[in-house]
C-alpha positions as CSV (number, residue, x, y, z in Angstrom):
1,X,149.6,-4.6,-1.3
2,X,148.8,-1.2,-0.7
3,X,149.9,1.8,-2.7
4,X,153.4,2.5,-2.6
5,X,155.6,5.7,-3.9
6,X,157.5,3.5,-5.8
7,X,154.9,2.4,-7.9
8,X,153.9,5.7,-8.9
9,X,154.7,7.0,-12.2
10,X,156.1,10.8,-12.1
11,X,153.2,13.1,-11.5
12,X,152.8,16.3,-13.5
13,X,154.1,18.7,-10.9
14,X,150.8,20.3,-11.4
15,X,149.2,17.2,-9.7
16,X,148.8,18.2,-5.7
17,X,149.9,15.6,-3.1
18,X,146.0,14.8,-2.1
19,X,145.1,14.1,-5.2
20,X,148.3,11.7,-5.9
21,X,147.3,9.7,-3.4
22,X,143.7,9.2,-4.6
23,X,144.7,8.8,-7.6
24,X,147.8,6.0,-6.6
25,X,144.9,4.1,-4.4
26,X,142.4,4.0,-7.7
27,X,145.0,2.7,-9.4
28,X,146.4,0.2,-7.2
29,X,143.5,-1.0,-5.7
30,X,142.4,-3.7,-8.3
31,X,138.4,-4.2,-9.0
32,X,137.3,-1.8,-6.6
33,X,133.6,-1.4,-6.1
34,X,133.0,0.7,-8.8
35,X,134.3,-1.8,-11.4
36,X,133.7,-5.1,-9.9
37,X,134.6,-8.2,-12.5
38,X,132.5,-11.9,-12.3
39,X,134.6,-13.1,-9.4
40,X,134.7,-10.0,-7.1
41,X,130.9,-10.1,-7.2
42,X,130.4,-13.6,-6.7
43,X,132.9,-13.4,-3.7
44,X,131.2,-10.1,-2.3
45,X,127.8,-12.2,-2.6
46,X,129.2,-15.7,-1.2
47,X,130.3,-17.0,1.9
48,X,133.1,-19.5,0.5
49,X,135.4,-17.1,-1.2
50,X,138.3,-17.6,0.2
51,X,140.7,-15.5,-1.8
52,X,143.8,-17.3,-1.6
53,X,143.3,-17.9,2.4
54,X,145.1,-21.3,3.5
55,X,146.0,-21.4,7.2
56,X,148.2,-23.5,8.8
57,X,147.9,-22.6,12.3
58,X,149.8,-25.8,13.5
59,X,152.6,-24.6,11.3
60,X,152.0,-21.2,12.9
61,X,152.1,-22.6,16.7
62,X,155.5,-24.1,15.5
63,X,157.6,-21.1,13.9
64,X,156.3,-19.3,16.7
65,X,157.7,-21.7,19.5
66,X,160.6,-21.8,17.7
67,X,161.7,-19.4,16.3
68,X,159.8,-16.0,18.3
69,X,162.8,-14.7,20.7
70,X,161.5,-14.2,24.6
71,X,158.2,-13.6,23.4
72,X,155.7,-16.1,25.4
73,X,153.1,-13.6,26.2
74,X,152.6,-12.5,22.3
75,X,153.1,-16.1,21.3
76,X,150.0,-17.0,23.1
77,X,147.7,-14.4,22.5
78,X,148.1,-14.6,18.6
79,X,148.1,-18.4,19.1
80,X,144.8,-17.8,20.8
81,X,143.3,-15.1,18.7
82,X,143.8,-17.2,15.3
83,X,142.3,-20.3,16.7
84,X,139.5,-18.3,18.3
85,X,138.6,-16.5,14.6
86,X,139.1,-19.7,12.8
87,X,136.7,-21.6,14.9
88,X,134.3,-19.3,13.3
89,X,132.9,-20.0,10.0
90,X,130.8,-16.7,10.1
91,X,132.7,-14.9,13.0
92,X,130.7,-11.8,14.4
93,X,133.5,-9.5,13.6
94,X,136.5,-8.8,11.5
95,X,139.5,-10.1,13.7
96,X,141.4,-6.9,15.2
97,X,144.8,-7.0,17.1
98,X,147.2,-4.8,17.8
99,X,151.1,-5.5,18.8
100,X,152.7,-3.2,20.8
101,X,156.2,-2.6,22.1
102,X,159.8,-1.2,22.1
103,X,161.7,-1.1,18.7
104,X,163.4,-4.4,17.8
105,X,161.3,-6.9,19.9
106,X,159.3,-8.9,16.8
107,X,156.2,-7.3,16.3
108,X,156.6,-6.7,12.6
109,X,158.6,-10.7,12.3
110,X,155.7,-11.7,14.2
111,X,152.7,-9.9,11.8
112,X,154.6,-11.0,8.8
113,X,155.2,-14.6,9.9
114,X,151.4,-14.9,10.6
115,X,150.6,-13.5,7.1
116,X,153.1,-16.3,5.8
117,X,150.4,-19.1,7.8
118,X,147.0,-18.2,6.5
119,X,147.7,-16.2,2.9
120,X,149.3,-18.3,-0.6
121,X,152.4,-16.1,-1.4
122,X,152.4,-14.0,2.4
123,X,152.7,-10.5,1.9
124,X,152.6,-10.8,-1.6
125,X,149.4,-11.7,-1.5
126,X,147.0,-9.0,-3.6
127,X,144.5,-10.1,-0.9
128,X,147.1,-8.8,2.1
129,X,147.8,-4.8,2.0
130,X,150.0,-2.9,4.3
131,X,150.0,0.8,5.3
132,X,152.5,3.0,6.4
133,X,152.1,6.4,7.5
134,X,155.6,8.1,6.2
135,X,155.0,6.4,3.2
136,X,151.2,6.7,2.5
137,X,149.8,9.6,4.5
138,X,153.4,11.9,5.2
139,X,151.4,15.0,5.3
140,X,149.4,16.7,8.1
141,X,146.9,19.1,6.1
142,X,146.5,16.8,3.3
143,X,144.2,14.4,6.7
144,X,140.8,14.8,4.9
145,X,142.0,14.0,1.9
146,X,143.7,10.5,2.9
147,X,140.8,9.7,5.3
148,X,138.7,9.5,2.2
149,X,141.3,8.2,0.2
150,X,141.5,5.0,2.9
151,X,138.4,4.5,3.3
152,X,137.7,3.8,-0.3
153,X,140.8,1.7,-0.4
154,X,139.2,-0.4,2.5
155,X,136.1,-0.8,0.7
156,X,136.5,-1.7,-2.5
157,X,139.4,-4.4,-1.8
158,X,136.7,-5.8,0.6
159,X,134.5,-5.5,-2.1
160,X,136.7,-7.5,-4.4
161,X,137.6,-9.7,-1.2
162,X,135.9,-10.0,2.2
163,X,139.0,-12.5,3.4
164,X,141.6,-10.0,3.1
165,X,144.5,-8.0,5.4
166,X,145.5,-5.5,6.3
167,X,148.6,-4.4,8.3
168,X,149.3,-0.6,9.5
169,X,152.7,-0.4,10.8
170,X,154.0,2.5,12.9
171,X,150.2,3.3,14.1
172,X,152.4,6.0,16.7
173,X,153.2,7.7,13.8
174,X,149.9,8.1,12.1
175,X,148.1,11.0,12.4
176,X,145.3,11.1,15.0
177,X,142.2,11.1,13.7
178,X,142.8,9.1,10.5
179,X,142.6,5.5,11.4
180,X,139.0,6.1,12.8
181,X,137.6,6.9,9.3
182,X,137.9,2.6,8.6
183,X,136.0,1.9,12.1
184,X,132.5,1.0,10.2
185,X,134.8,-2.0,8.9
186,X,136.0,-3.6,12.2
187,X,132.8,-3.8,13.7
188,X,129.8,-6.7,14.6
189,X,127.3,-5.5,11.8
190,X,129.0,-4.2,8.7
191,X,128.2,-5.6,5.4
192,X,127.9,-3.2,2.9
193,X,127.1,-3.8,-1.2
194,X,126.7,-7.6,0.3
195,X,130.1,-7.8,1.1
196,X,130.9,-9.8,4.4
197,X,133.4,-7.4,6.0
198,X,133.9,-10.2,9.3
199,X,136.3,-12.5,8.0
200,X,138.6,-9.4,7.5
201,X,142.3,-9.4,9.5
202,X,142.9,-5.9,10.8
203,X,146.4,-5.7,12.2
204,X,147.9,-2.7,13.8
205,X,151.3,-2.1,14.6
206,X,153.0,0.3,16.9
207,X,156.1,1.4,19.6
208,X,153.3,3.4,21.5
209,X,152.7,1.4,25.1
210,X,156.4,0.0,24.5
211,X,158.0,2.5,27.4
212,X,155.5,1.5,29.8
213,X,155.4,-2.4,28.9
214,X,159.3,-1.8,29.3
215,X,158.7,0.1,32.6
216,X,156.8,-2.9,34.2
217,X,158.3,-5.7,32.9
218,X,161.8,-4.1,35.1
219,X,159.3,-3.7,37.8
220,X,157.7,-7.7,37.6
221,X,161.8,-8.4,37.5
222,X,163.0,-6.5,40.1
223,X,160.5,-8.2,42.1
224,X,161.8,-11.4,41.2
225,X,158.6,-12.3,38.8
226,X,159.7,-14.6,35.7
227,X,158.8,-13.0,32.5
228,X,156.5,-16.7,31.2
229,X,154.5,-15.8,34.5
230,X,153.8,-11.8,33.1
231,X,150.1,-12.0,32.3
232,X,147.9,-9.4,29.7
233,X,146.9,-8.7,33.3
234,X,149.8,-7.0,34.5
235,X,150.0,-5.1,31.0
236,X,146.9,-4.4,29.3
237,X,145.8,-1.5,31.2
238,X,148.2,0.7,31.0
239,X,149.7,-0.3,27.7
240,X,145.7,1.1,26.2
241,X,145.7,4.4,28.3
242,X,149.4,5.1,26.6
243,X,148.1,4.5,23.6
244,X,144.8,6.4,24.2
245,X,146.2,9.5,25.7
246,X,148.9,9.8,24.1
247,X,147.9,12.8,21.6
248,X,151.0,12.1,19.3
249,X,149.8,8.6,18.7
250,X,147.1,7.6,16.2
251,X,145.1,5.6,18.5
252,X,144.5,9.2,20.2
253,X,140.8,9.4,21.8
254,X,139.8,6.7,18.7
255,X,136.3,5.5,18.5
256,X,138.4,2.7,18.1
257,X,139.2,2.5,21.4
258,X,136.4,3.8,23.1
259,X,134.0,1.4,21.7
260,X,136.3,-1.6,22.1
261,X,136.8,-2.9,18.7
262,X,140.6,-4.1,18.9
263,X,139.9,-8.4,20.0
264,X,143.4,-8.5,21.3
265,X,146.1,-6.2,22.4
266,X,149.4,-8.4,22.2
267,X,152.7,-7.2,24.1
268,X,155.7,-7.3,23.4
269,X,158.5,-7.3,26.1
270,X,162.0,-6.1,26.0
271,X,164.8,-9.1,25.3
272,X,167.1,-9.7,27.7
273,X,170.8,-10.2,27.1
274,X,170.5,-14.3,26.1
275,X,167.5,-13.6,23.9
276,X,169.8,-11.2,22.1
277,X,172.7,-13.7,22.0
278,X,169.8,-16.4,20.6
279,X,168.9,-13.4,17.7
280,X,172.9,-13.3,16.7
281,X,172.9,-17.3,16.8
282,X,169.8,-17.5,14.4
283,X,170.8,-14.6,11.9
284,X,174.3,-16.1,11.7
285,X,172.4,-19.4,10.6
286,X,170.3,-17.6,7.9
287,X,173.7,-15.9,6.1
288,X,175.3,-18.8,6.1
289,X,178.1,-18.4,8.6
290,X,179.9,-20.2,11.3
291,X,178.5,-20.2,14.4
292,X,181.7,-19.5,16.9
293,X,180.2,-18.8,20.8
294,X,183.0,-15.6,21.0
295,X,181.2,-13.8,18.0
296,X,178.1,-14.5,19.4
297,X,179.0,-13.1,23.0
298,X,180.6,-9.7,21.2
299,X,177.8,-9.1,19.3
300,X,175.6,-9.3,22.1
301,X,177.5,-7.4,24.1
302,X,178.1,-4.7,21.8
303,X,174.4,-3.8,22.1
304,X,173.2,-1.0,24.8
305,X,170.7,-2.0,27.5
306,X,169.2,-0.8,30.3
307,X,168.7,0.1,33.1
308,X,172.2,1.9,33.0
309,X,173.4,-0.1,36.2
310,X,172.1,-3.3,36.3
311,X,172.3,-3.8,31.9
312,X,169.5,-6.3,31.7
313,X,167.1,-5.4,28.5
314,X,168.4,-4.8,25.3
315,X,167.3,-1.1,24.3
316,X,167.2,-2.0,20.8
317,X,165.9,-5.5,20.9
318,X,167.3,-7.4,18.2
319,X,166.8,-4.7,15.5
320,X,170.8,-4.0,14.9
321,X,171.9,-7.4,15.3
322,X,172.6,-8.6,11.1
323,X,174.2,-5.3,10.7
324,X,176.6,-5.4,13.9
325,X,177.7,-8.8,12.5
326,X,180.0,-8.2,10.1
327,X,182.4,-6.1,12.6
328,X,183.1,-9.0,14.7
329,X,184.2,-11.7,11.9
């Protein structure tokens, strides 16, 4: 797991914030390079290392079908991204996607659940780390510092582990410019200290693109066009030049980008008004409680949507559902 404030000791005040973070990566990172023990250098040397990797990507296929809320577009294309990488024994390429969409609609249930299919112990994992920008890069001037600080970070747990994770939530957030210092890792032809960076997972998480997936999928509706016939077609292209131009996200003029190293760019759409009621129905289930069809209406309804008019997509997807629940029981 990557580095995290709360496992951080108090700092001598004298300690300044770039150099905290270095030192909280050193520290958390595990073998890194510089220290490698038997088993990190016989995995950075062999090809059947798998580090704790077990997939289950019929098990995958089925939580996804079941339990991913008005989601058929994402559903397929991480269906079809894992099966595609998995097919590979030496794939070309460290499998990159990135999710995409409105606040509340499952991209971080969907990244975790697909961690829970192919790692022993899911995000707990050591091989499985997960970035966030408020949390691990807050500050502005302090960039250079943390680009060198991730870069390392990526390295040496490849190093230690060329089957490994790694999830960056809230990419709008992240300060442009950063994320491109770990583009020699997501590429065709990287292996470095005889590490085998392709059988890395890159995923990337962000709201950018979500106003304009919104934006069309109202279109696609208005013009009577059912959201299971919505194709990466109708979406793709302007979800990446959001994302691109947008010079608050962290996807903003990346090499990334330019030199087309993300394999898949998964949607997600906004919920309509049953998918919400379907969200209440299942988080009812998982506390415990009775399922009664009037507190399942009330909850649903309680949640704003848009457009103003017509009310047909939630505007929070199903992010405030478990804590509306307890005011209608």
């Amino acid at each position: 797991m990557a580095p995290g404030a709360a496992a951080l000791a108090p700092a001598p005040a004298a300690v300044p914030v770039p150099a905290l973070v270095l030192l909280v990566l050193a520290a958390a990172a595990r073998p890194a390079a510089a220290s490698w023990d038997l088993r990190a250098l016989r995995c950075g040397f062999s090809d059947d290392c798998e580090c704790g990797f077990g997939p289950d990507l019929r098990g995958l296929e089925c939580e996804l079908a079941v339990s991913l809320v008005g989601q058929p577009l994402a559903r397929q294309q991480v269906v079809r991204a894992v099966r595609q990488f998995l097919a590979e024994q030496n794939p070309v390429k460290p499998l990159v996607m990135s999710f995409h969409g409105s606040t509340g609609t499952g991209k971080t249930y969907v990244s975790s659940m697909l961690i829970r299919y192919l790692f022993q112990g899911g995000l707990r994992s050591p091989y499985v780390h997960q970035f966030s920008p408020i949390v691990h890069f807050p500050h502005a001037e302090h960039i250079e510092q943390y680009k060198e600080s991730l870069k390392h970070w990526i390295q040496g747990n490849l190093t230690r582990c060329g089957r490994s994770a790694f999830l960056f939530d809230e990419m709008d957030k992240m300060h442009p410019g950063l994320i491109d210092v770990i583009l020699p890792f997501l590429g065709p032809s990287w292996v470095v200290y005889g590490t085998n960076y392709r059988k890395a997972i890159f995923i990337f998480i962000s709201n950018a693109g979500g106003e304009q997936i919104n934006a069309m999928t109202l279109d696609l509706w208005q013009a009577r066009k059912d959201r299971e016939e919505i194709s990466l077609q109708d979406l793709e292209p302007a979800v990446s030049r959001a994302v691109f131009d947008n010079p608050h996200s962290g996807f903003w003029k990346s090499g990334i980008i330019n030199e087309s190293l993300i394999d898949f760019v998964v949607p997600f759409l906004p919920l309509k008004h049953h998918h919400v009621k379907q969200c209440v129905v299942s988080e009812l289930v998982q506390q415990g409680l009775e399922v009664r069809p009037g507190v399942v209406q009330e909850v649903a309804d309680s949640i704003p949507y848009f457009p103003e008019e017509e009310k047909i997509f939630s505007s929070t997807g199903c992010k405030t559902v478990a804590s509306r629940i307890s005011f209608f029981l």
